[in-house]
N, C-alpha and C positions, 0 to 999 in steps of 0.2 A: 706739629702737635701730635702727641700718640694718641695714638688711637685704645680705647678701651678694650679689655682681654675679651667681652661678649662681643663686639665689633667682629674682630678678629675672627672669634669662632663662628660667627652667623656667614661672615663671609667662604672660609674653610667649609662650613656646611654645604651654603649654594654652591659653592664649586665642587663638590663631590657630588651633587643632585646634578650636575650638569652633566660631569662626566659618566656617570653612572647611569645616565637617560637613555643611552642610544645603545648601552649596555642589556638595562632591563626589558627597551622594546624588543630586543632580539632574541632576552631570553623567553619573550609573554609571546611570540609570533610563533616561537617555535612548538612551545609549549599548544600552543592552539592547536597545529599543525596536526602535532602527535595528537590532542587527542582529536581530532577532527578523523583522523587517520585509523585511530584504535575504534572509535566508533562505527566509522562504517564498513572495517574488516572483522569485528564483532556482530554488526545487523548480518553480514554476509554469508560468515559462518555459522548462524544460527539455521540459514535454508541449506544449508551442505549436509549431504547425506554423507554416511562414511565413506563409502566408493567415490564419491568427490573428493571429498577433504583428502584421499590416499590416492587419487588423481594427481593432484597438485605436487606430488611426491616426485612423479614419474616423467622423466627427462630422458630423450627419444635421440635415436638417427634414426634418417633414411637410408643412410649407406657411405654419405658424401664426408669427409672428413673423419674415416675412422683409424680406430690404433690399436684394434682388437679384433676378435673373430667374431663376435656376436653383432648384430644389425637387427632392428626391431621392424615388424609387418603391421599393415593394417592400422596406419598412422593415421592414417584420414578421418574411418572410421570411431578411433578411439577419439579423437579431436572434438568429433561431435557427442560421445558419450563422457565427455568429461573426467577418462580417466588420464588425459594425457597434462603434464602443465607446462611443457618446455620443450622447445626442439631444438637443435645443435647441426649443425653442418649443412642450414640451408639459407640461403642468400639469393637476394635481388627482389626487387619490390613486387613483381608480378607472382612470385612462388611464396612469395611470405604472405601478400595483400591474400592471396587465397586460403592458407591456411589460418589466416588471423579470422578472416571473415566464415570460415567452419566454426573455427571457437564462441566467435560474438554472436555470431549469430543459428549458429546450428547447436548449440549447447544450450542443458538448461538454465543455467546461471550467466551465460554470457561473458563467463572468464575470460578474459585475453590472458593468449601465451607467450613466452619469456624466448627468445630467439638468439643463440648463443653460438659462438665460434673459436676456432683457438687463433687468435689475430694476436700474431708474438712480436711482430718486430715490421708492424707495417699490416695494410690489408691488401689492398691492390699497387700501391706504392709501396714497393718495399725497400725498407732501410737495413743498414747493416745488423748481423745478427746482435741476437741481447750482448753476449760476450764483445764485441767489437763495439757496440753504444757503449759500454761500460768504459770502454779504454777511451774516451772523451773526457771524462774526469768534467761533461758539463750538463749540469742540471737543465738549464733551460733547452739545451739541444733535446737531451731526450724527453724530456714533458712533451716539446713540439712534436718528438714523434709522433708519440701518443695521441695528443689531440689532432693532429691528421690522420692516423689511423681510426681515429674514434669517427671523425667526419667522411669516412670514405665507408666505416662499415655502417656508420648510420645511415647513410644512402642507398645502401642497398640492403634496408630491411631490419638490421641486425639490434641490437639494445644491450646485450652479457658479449663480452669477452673474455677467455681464458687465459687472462696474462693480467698482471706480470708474474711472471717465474722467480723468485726469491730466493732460491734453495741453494745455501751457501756448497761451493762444492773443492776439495783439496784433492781432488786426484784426479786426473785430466785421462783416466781411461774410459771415463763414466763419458757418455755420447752425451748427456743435456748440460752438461758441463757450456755446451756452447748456447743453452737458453737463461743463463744466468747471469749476474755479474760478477763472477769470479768468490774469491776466496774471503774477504775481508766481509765484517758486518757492518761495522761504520758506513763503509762506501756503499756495501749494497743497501744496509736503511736509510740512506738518501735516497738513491736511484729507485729505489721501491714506491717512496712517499712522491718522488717526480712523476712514476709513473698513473699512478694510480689519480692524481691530482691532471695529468695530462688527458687520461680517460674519462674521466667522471666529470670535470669541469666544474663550474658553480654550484651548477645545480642536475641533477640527474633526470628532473623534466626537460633540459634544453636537448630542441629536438638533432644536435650533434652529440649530443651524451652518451654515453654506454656505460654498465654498471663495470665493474673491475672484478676482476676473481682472482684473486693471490694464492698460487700455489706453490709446491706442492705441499700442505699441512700434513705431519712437520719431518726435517731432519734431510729430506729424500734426497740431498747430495752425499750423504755422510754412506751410500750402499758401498758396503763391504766389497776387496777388490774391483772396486770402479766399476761394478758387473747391474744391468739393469735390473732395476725390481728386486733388488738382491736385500738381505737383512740388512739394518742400522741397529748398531750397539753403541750407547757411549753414556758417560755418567750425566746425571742432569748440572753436576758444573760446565759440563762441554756445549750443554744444552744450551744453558741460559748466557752463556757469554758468547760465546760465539755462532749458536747455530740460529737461536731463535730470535735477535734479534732484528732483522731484514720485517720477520711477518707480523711485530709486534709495531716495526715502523709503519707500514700497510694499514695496521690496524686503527694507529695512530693517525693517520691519514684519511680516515674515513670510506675502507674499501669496503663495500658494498656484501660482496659474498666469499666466502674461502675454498676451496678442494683441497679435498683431502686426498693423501698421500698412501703408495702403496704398501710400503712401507713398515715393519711394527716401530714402537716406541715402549722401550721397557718391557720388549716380550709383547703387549699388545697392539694388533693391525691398527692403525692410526684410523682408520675408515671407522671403528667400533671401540674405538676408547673415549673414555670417559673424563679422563684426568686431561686426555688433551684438547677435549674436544668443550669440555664443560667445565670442567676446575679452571685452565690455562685457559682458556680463550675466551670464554663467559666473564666467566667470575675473577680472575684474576686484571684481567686487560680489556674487559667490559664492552666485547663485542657484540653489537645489535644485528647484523647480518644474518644470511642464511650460510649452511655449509653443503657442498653437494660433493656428492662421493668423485674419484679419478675413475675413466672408463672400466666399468665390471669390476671395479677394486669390492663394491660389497659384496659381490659372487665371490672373489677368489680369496676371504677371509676362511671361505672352507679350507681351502690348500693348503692356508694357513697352520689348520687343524683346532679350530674354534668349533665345529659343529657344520650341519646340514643348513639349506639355505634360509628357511625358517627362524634357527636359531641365531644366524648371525644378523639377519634383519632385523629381529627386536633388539638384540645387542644394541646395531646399529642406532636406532631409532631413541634407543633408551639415551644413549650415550651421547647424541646431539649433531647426528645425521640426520640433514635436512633434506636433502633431495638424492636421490639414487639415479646415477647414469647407464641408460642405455640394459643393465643387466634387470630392470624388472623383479628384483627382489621386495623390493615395497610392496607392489602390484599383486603381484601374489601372494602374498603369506601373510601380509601384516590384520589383514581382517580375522583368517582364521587365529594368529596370534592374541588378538584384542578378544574374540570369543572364548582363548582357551584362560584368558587372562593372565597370560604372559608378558603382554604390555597393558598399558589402560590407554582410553581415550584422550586424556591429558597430554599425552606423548605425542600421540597424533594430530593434535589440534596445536601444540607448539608448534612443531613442524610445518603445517601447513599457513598460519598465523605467518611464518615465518617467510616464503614462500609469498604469498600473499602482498605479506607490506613491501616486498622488492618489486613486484608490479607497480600497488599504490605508486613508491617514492620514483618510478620510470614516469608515470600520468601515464599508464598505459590504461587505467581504468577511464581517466578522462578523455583519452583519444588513443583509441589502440593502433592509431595508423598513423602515430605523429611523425615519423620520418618518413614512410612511402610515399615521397615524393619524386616520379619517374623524371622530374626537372633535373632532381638534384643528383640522381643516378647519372644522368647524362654530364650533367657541367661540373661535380664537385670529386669528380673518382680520375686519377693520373693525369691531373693539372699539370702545366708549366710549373705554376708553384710548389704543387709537391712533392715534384720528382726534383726540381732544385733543391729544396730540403733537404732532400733525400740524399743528394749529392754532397751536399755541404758537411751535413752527417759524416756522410763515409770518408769524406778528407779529413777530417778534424777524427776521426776511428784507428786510422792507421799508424801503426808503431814504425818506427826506425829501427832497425835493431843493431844494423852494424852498416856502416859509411866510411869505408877506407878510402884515407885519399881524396876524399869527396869527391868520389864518382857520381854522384847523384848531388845535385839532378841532371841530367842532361841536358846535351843541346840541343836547341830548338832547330836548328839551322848546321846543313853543313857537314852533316855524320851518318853513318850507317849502321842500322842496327838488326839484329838478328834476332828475331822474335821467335820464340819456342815454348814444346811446352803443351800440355793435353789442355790448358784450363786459358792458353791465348786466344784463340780464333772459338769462343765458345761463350753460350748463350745461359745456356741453361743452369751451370752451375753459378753463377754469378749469383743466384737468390740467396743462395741458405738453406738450411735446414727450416722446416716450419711454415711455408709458404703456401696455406690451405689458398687465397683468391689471388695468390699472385701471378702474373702471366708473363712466363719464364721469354715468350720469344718477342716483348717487346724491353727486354732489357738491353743495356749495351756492355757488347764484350770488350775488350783490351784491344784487342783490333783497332777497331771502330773506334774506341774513343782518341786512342792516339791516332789515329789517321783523321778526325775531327780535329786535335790541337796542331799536328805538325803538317799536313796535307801532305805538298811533294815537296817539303824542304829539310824532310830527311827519308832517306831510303831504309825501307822496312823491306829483310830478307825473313821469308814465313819458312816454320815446318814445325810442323807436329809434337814431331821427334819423339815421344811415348804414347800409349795406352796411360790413363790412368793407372789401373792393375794389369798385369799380364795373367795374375791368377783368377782362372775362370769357376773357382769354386767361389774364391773372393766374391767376385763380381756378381755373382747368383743371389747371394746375401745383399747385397748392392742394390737390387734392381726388384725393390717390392713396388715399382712402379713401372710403366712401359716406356725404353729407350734410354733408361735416367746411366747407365754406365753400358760403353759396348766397343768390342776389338775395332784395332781400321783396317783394312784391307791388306794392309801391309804389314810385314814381317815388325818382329819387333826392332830387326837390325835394320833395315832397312829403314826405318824411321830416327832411327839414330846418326843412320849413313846421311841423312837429308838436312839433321840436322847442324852435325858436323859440317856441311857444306855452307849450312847459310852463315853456319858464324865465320865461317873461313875468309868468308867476303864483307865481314861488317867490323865494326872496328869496339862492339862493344854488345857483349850476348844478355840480353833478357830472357831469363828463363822464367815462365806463368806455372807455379805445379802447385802441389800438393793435395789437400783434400776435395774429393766432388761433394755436392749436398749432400748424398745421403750415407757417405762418410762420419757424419756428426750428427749428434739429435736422440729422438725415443728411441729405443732397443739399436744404438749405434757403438758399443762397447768397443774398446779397441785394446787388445795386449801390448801391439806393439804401437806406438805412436809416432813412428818416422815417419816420413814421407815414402810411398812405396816402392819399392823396391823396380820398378818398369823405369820408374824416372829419376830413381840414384843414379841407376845403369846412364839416363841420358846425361845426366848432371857432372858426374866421374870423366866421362868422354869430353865433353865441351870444358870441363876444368885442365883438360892435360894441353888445350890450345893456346895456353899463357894468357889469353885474352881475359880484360874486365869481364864478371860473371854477375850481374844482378837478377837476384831473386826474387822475385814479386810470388808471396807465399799466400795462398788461399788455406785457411786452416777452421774449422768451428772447436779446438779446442787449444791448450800447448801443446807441442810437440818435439822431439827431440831432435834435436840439429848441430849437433855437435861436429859434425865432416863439415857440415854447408855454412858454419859458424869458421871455417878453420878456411874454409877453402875459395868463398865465394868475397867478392870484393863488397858487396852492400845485400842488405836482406831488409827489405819492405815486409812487413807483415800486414796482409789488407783483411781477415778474417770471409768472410762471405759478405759485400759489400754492397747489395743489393741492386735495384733495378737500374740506378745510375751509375756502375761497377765502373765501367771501361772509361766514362768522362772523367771520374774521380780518381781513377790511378794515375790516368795521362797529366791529369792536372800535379799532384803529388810529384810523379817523376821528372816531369821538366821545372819543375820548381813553382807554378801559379801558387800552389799552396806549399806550407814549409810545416811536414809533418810535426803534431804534437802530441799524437796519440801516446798514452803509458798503459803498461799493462798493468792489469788486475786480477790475473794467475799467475804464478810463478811456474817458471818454462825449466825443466832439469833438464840434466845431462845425461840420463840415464832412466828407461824407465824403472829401475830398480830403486832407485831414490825413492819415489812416490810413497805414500803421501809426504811431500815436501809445498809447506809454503810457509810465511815470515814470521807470523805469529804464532811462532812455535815455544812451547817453554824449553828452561836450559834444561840442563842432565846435572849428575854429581857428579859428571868428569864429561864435561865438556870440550869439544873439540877445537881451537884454535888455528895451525896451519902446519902444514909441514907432514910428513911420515911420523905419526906417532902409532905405540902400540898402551894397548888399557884403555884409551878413550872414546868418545860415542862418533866412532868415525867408520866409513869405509876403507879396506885395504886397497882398491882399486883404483878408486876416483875420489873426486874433493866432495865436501858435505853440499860447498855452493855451489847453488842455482846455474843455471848456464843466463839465464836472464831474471833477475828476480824482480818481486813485484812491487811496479810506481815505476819500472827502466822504460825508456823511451829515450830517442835520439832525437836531433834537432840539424838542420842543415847552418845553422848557427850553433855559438859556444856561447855557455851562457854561464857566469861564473857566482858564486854566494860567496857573503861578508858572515863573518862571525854570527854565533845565535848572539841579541841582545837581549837583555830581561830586565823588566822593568823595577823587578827586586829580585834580592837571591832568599831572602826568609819571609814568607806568608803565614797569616793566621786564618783560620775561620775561612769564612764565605770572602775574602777578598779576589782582587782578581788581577792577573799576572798577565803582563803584554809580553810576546816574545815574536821580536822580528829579526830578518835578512834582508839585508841589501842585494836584489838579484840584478846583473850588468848584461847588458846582450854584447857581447866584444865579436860577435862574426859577423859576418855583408851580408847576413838576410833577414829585414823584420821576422820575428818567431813569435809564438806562446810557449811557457813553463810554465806545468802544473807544482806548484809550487807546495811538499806534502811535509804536514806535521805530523811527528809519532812519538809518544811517551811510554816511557819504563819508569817501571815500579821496582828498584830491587829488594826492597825488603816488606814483603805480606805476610799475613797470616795465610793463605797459602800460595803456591809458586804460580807466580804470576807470566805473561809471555814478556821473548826478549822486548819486543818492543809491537807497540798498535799505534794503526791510524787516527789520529784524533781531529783532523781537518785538513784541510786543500783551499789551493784557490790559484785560479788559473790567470794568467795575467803575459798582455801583449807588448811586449817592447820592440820599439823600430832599433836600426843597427846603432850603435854606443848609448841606448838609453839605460837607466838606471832604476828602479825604484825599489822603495823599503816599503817590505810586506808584513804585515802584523795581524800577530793570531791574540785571542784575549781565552784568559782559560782559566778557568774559576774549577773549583772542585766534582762539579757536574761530569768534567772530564777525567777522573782521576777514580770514578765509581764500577765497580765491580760486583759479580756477586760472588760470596765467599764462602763458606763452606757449609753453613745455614740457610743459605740461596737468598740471604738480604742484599738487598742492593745499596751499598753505602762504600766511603772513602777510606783509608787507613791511614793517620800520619805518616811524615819522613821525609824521607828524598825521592826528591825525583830528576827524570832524567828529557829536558826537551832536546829534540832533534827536530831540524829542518832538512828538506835538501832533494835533491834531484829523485830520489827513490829508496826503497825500504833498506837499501846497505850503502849507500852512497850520502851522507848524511853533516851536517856540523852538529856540535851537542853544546847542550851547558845544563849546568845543576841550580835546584833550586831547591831547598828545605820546605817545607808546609807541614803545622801543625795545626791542632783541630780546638 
C-alpha cells in the first residue's frame, strides 16, 4: 500500500532530527565551552593591570635550548611579578613544578605559565629526522610519532611545542631543508595535518597533549641561495599554490599557535606584517590561535630597516604578533608605546586574550600541574615501546637508491665484511639535527646494531678510514657544541691505509659516511653539498679494489652523488635515523625489512642545477634529450635529476598495468576512478607507495608539468597482485589563478600513476564544467 506524500515527509523529517542530534549537541557543547571560556578570560582581564596583560606577551630562556645570542636574566623574579608568561627550554617535572608554583602561587593573579620546547622529530626518543619521516609516504607512522613525542614531553613538564616545520623547501643548500618534508605541498599538507593531530590529540586538556606550533609563518624555505635567514621573494601565485599550502593544512587541523618567520614577505618582515599575519591568517583561513615571534626575529626587524625597537614592536603588535620571544621587545616599549598612543589598548588586550585562551584550552587554569607526574617521568620517557617505534620508523624512512646486482641485502651467515667510515662505530651522529632532550649516548650505532642482528656469523673488519672533514676551519663552524665534530689521532692516510686493509680481507665494503648532525639544520647552509671531500678520498681508494662497495648514506638534506652513483654497487640513503639508528640499518641491510622509503626532494646531479624539483612549469622551448642548442637546457649536464622525487628502490620488482579510468569525458561535480594493477614479481614480500599526479595543459595561466594529487602505500607478499584506485572529482583539479580564486578550469587532463614523479603510466580524460 503507499504510503501518503505527508507520511513520507514526517518520516524524512525525523530522520534528519536524528541525524542532526548528535550533530547540534556538539555544536551547543561547544558553543558553551567558548563562552564559558570567553567569560572567565574576560572576568580575568578586567584585574590585569597593563604590565600584566604585557606580561603575558613575554616568552623567556634560561639559556637551555637557544639559537641566538641573546638569553633573558632574572626569570624567577619576573615569574613572580607577572611580567613573565612562557618559558622555553626548560624541562623535567622538578624545574617546571617550581617554576609553575612561582607563577600560581607567587603572582598576583596566579597565572600559570605556558612551557615550550622545540621537540622536531621525537623528545627523548628520537625518530628519524622530519625529512627522512617524510620519505615514509605514511601518515599513521608519523602522527605516532608525534603522539609519542607529545607523551614523553608531557612527562617531563612541557605542554607548547615548536613543530611541526612546514616550510616548503626547493633547494637542498638551505640546512632546515632537513626539518621539513621536502618540496611538494600536497604531501607536506598531509604530513602537517598528521602532525599536528599526533601532538594535540582529542583534546588539548588530555594530560599527554601538547599544543603544536607550525612554523615557520610564511615562505621561510623559499631563502634566496639556500642561505639562512636570507630574503624570500616570489609572487603571491608561487605563494598560494605552492608555498602556503602545508600552514593552511595545519590550520585546517586545528593547530593551536603559529611562529613566525624570519623572513620578509612582499618586502615586509613576516614578524610585523599585517596581510600575513591578519588578512591571510585571521581572516582569510580563520585562525583562532596565538602567533609568537622566531627567536629575536621582533628585535632583528630593525636590520631589517623598519625602524628602532619601539617602533617595530607596535608594528608588530598591531599587525597580529602575539607573543615575542626571548628578545623582550613587548616588555619594553610597548607601555611607553600605548602612552605615546602609537598602539591602543585593544591591541594589547587581543594579544593577551589570546595568549590567555591557549592556557585556558591546555586546563592549565584548572590544574597547572596536570602532567608533573614524576611517575610518568620515570615509566613513560625511552620505553621498549618507543624506541621500537622509533625503530620501525626509521626502516620504513630509508630510501634505496641504487641495488646493482642485488647486492643488498646481505648474508646473514657466512661473509665478511669491512665496515668503514667516520659515521660506523659512532653514537652521536645517529640523532640528527634538532635534538634539544635527546641523549645522543644511548642511541645505537651501526656497529652495534649489526653485531645485535649477525653476532659471530659474520665477520666484521672495523676502520675508521676518514675524519668527517679534514677541513679544520670547516669543523670550527661544525662545533657550536662541545666534542660534536673532531680529527683522530691518526693521519688522514693512515686512516685510509686501515681502511684499505679491512676491505682487503672481506669479501664486500660497507661504507657509513656522509653528513654528521650538525652538518644540516638552523644556520647549517651548505654550497657544496657532496659528501666531504676526507671521505671521497676514502670512498675513490676502497672503489679502485673491485670489491662490492655499499654506502649506507647519513644525509639531513639531498646531496650530490653523482661518482658514488656511478661507482658504488648499492646506496642506502638512511637520512639521520635517530636513537634506534644501528638496529634499523642492520635490519634493512640483511633484509628483516625490504626498504620502502621514497624521497620527497629531488636529489641533482649538480649543485648548479638547484633550485631543481618536479613541479616545475614548462618553458617556451623546453628541453627534451639530447645536445641541443636555443633550449631551456644546460651545456654540461642533463636537465634530470640524478634521483627525483617519489624514487625509491625495492629489494623486490614491482611492475604497473595500464592507467584505467572509469570515463574518458566528465562533467560538473562527477567523479573519475583511475586505477593500476601493481604485481610484486620479486622473492621479497615489499610495500609501493603507489603516487598520483595530474597535468593541466591548457590554463588560463602556466600551470606545472605535473603535481602530486594522492598516494597510497600498499603491501604485497611475492607474485601478489592488486588494483589500486584513486577517486578524483574536480577538488583535485583547483588552482589559484591569476585573481588568487581558487577554482578549476575545463579541458583535459592528464592522469598518471606510477613508481615516482618521472617514472609514471598516463591516460587522458576530458572534463567540462
Amino acid at each position: 500500500m503507499k504510503k501518503p506524500l505527508a507520511f513520507k515527509s514526517a518520516v524524512l523529517f525525523s530522520a534528519i532530527i536524528i541525524f542532526c542530534h548528535p550533530l547540534k549537541k556538539a555544536m551547543a557543547q561547544k558553543h558553551s565551552e567558548e563562552a564559558k571560556m570567553n567569560a572567565f578570560i574576560g572576568g580575568l582581564m578586567k584585574k590585569m593591570t597593563i604590565d600584566e596583560k604585557i606580561g603575558q606577551l613575554n616568552l623567556v630562556t634560561g639559556g637551555m635550548a637557544i639559537t641566538g645570542s641573546v638569553t633573558n636574566n632574572g626569570i624567577g623574579e619576573g615569574v613572580k611579578k607577572g611580567s613573565i608568561g612562557g618559558i622555553f627550554g626548560l624541562y623535567g617535572t622538578a624545574d617546571v613544578r617550581k617554576m609553575q608554583e612561582a607563577a600560581v602561587n607567587g603572582s598576583r593573579l596566579h597565572i600559570p605559565l605556558i612551557f615550550g620546547l622545540d621537540v622536531i622529530h621525537g623528545h627523548r626518543t628520537i625518530f628519524p629526522i622530519p625529512l627522512g619521516m617524510s620519505a615514509t609516504w605514511d601518515l599513521g607512522v608519523i602522527e605516532q610519532s608525534a603522539h609519542i613525542a607529545a607523551k614523553e614531553a608531557t612527562a617531563e613538564g612541557l605542554n607548547w611545542v615548536f613543530s611541526p616545520m612546514v616550510d616548503i623547501a626547493r633547494d637542498a643548500r638551505w640546512g632546515r631543508i632537513s626539518e621539513g618534508s621536502g618540496e611538494d605541498p600536497y604531501l607536506g599538507g598531509k604530513i602537517a595535518a598528521a602532525m599536528v593531530k599526533g601532538y594535540q590529540g582529542s583534546s588539548l586538556k588530555n594530560a599527554d597533549a601538547v599544543m603544536a606550533c607550525v612554523k615557520h609563518f610564511a615562505l621561510y624555505g623559499g631563502a634566496e641561495a639556500g642561505r639562512e635567514y636570507n630574503t624570500v621573494d616570489m609572487s603571491r601565485l608561487a605563494m598560494y599554490n605552492y608555498y602556503l599550502p602545508p600552514y593552511k593544512a595545519a590550520v585546517d587541523a586545528g593547530v593551536g599557535s603559529i611562529m613566525s618567520s624570519f623572513n620578509v614577505v612582499d618586502g615586509v618582515p613576516s614578524t610585523v606584517n599585517k596581510w600575513l599575519l591578519t588578512d591571510l591568517l585571521r581572516s582569510q583561513w580563520g585562525f583562532k590561535g596565538f602567533v609568537v615571534s622566531d627567536y629575536t626575529s621582533l628585535n632583528e626587524v630593525t636590520n631589517h630597516g623598519l625602524g628602532d625597537l619601539q617602533t617595530v614592536s607596535a608594528l608588530a603588535i598591531k599587525a597580529g604578533l602575539d607573543m615575542d620571544m626571548v628578545g623582550e621587545g613587548y616588555l619594553k616599549t610597548l607601555k611607553k608605546s600605548l602612552q605615546e598612543k602609537k598602539i591602543t589598548i585593544a591591541d594589547i588586550d587581543r594579544a593577551c586574550r589570546l595568549v590567555l585562551e591557549a592556557k585556558y584550552k591546555l586546563g592549565l587554569f584548572e590544574n597547572p600541574y596536570k602532567s608533573l607526574d614524576p611517575k610518568r617521568e620515570q615509566t613513560e620517557i625511552m620505553t621498549q615501546a618507543n624506541r621500537q617505534a622509533a625503530r620501525t620508523t626509521a626502516e620504513h624512512s630509508f630510501v634505496l637508491l641504487k641495488n646493482e646486482n642485488q647486492i643488498l641485502p646481505l648474508k646473514k651467515t657466512g661473509s665478511s665484511i669491512a665496515l668503514v667510515g667516520p659515521l660506523a662505530d659512532n653514537k652521536r651522529d645517529m640523532l640528527g639535527t634538532w635534538v634539544i632532550g635527546g641523549e645522543w649516548e644511548k642511541s645505537v650505532s651501526v656497529m652495534e646494531g649489526i653485531k645485535h642482528l649477525v653476532g659471530e656469523n659474520v665477520t666484521i673488519n672495523y676502520a675508521k678510514g676518514s675524519n668527517i672533514t679534514d677541513d679544520t676551519t670547516f669543523m670550527k663552524r661544525l662545533n657550536f657544541g662541545p666534542g660534536m665534530v673532531s680529527l683522530d689521532k691518526q693521519s688522514p692516510d693512515e686512516m685510509i691505509e686501515d681502511a684499505v686493509k679491512a676491505a682487503k680481507k672481506s669479501d664486500v665494503i660497507v661504507a657509513v659516511v656522509g653528513e654528521s648532525q650538525s652538518m644540516s639544520g638552523e644556520s647549517s647552509s651548505r654550497s657544496d653539498i657532496g659528501i666531504p671531500q676526507s671521505q671521497q678520498r676514502m670512498l675513490k681508494e676502497l672503489a679502485k679494489l673491485g670489491k662490492p662497495l655499499v654506502i649506507v648514506l647519513f644525509n639531513g638534506r639531498p646531496l650530490t652523488l653523482t661518482w658514488e652513483d656511478e661507482h658504488a654497487a648499492a646506496i642506502l640513503d638512511v637520512w639521520a635515523p635517530g636513537t634506534e639508528a644501528g638496529n634499523a640499518i642492520a635490519n634493512v641491510l640483511f633484509g628483516n625489512y625490504n626498504p620502502s622509503g621514497k624521497l620527497t626532494a629531488t636529489f641533482p646531479r649538480s649543485v648548479g642545477q638547484i633550485p631543481v624539483y618536479y613541479n616545475h612549469l614548462n618553458t617556451g622551448r623546453p628541453y627534451t634529450s639530447g645536445p641541443t642548442k636555443f633550449k631551456s637546457d644546460y651545456l654540461d649536464i642533463s636537465n634530470d635529476p640524478l634521483y627525483p622525487f617519489g624514487y625509491g628502490l625495492s629489494y623486490s620488482k614491482f611492475t604497473y598495468s595500464d592507467v584505467q579510468l572509469s570515463k574518458s569525458q566528465l562533467k560538473g561535480s562527477e567523479m573519475l576512478t583511475a586505477s593500476v594493477t601493481v604485481t610484486n614479481n620479486g622473492p621479497y614480500a615489499g610495500e609501493q607507495v603507489v603516487q598520483l599526479y595530474i597535468s593541466d595543459p591548457v590554463a588560463s595561466i602556466s600551470r606545472p608539468v605535473k603535481e602530486l594529487k594522492g598516494f597510497q602505500k600498499v603491501n604485497l607478499q611475492t607474485g601478489e597482485k592488486k588494483t589500486i584506485t584513486f577517486s578524483i572529482t574536480p577538488q583535485q583539479l583547483k588552482f589559484y589563478n591569476s585573481q588568487l580564486k581558487y577554482d578549476w578550469e575545463p579541458g583535459d587532463f592528464y592522469i598518471h600513476i606510477g613508481f615516482n614523479s618521472a617514472d609514471i603510466k598516463t591516460a587522458k580524460v576530458s572534463w567540462a564544467k
